[in-house]
N, C-alpha and C positions, 0 to 999 in steps of 0.2 A: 138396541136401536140401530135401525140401518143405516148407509152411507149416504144414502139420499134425504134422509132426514136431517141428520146433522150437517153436510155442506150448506155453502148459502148457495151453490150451485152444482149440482151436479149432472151432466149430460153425458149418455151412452150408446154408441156406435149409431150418430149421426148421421145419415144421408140424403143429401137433397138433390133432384134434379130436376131444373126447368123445365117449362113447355114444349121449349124448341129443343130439349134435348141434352143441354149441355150438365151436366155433372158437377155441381158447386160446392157440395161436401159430400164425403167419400169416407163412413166409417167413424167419425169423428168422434173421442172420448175425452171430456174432463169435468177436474173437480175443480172448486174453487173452496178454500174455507173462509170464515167471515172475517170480513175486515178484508180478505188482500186483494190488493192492487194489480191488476195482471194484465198485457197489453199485448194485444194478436196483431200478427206484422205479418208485411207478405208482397210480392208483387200486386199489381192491379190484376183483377179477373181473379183473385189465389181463391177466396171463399168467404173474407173477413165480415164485408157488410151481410151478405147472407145468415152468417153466422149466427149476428149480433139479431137478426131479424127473428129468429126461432125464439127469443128469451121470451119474447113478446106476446107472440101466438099472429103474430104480422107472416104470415106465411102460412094462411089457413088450409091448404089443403094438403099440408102435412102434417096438422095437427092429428095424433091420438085421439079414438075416443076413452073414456074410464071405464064403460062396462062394458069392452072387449077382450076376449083372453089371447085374442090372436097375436094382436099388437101393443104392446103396452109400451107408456109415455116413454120417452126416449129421456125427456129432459124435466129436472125438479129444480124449484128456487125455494128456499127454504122449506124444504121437503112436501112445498104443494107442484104434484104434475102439471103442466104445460098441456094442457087438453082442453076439450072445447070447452065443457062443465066446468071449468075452472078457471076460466079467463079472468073472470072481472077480480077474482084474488090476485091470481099473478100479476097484474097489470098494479096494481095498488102495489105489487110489491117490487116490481123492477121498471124504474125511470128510464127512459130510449129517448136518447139525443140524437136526433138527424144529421148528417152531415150536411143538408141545407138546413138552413133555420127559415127560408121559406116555405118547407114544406110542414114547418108546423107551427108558425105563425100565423093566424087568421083572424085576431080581434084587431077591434081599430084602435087601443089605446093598450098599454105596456100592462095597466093595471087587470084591463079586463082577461088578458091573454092570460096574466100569471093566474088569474083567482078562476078559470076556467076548471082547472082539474079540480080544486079542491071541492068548487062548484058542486061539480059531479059528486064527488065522495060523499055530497050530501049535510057539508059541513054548514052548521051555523054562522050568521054573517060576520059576525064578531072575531070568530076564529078564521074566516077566510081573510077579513082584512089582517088580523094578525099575522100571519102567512103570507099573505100577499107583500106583507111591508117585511118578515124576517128576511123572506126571501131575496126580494132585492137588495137586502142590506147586504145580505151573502155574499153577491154577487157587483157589489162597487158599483149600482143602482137605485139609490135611496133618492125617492124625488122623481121618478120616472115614472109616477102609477098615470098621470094625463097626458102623458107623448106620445104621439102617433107612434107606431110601429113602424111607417113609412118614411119615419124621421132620423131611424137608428143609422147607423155602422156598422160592418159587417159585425165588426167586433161585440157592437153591444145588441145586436140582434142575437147572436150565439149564445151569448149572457142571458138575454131577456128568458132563450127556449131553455137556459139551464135552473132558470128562477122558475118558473111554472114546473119543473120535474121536481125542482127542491122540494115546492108548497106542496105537492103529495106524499112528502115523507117518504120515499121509495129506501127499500133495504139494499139495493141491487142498483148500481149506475150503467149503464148498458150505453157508453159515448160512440160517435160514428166521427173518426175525424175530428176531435174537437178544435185542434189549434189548426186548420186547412186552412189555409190564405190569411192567418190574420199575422198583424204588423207583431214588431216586439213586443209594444207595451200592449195589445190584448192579450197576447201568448202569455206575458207574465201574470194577469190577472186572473186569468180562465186557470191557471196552473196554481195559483194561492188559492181558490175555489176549490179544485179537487183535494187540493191538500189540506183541506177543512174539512172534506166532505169523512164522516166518520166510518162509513158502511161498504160496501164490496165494491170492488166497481172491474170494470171489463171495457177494454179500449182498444178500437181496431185502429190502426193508424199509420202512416208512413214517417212521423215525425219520430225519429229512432231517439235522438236528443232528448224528448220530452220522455220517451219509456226509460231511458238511462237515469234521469231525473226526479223521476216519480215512483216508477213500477217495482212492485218487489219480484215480479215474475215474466219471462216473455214466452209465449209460443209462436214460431213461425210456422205459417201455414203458404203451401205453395199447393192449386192444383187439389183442390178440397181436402188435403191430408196435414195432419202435423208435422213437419218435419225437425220442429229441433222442441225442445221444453226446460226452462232454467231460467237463473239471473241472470239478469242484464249482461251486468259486466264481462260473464264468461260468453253468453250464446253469441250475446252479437258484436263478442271482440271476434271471436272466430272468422277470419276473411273468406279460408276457403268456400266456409257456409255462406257467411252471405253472398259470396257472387256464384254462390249455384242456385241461387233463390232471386237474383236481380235485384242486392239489395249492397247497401255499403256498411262496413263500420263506423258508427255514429262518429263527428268530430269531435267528440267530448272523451270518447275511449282514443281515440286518436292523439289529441291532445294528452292526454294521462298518459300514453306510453311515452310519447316526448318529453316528461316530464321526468318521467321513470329513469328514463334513459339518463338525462341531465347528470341527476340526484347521484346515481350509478357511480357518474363518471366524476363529478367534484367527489365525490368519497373515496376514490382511487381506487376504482373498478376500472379495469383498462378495457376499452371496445376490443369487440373481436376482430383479430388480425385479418384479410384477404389472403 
């Protein structure tokens, strides 16, 4: 069995360049296997949303075709290529949360938005409503199927577009900025959601916090390339790495070495001298 079959993700030597010329990914290889959690970090402009856009086939005229020998698919999610002939599987199989939830919000009520994809899938109505209502249980929105969508919060707009990814049963979470701009109490909500969510997921984001918290893996990407790949705890305690990538050590590693430090020195570990 090959490698592409068995990852829930595998992508191989990635490259993307804009219209206008600019270079957004550069080479790029990874695996992911099922179930883990891994979270792509990077300055603004590094390649992250781009990235995330390829799982999708949202960036069509880098798609593969399947019956070409010249070029074959770069990128597999559960061992189906990412090419044109295969779209509407891949798509069933990897969930893509926007980092606006206006840009894929468009029914006028909570319920018609979430029952939209399943809609599609061709489900019977019985299973769409069923769906439609797991879903926002999911997501600390049970009772929202007749709310205008122009009624939400930023917060529970992000929720509503993460309730419509649920109802298609995606194996593959593919988020864009999830916790961007929202207050505490959505950041902890949207965060008990992912930590529900049982399937792969892939998360571009600047919140280093939340990858410390959640992710069992990080890549940092600067400049369309990889530059670092590990846990948390070790890549992005690393200072000198993050500030060659414009980036900081999260306050939560920060704090834990203050902590460390403490523990050290009540146990009669004497600091080191000047």
């Amino acid at each position: 069995m090959t490698a592409e079959s068995t990852a829930a993700l595998q992508i191989e030597r990635l490259s993307y360049r804009y219209p206008n010329g600019f270079l957004a990914l550069d080479d790029v290889s990874i695996s992911l296997a099922g179930g883990e959690k891994i979270a792509v970090v990077g300055p603004s402009g590094a390649g992250k949303s781009t990235l995330l856009l390829h799982l999708n086939g949202l960036l069509p005229e880098n798609l593969a075709r399947s019956d070409t020998n010249s070029h074959q698919p770069e990128i597999h999610v559960a061992g189906v290529p990412v090419c044109r002939e295969r779209l509407p599987d891949v798509r069933r199989l990897v969930g893509f949360l926007f980092q606006d939830p206006d840009d894929q919000l468009f029914c006028p009520t909570v319920g018609e938005d979430v029952a939209f994809g399943p809609l599609n899938l061709r489900l019977q109505r019985d299973e769409v409503e069923r769906r439609v209502s797991e879903s926002l249980a999911a997501v600390d929105l049970s009772g929202f199927e007749n709310r205008s969508t122009l009624q939400l919060s930023l917060g529970e707009r992000k929720r509503v577009c993460l309730a419509g990814v649920l109802a298609c049963r995606p194996e593959l979470l593919a988020l864009d900025e999830p916790s961007s701009n929202l207050d505490p109490r959505a950041r902890r909500k949207l965060l008990l959601v992912l930590r529900s969510f049982a399937g792969t997921q892939i998360i571009a984001t600047h919140d280093l916090n939340l990858v410390v918290e959640h992710c069992d893996r990080v890549l940092v990407l600067d400049e369309g390339r990889i530059r670092a790949d590990g846990p948390p705890d070790s890549v992005l305690a690393d200072a000198a790495l993050m500030e060659r990538h414009g980036l900081e050590v999260p306050l939560r590693l920060q704090l834990g070495r203050m902590e460390g430090g403490k523990n050290a020195c009540a146990g009669g570990v004497s600091p080191p001298q000047s």
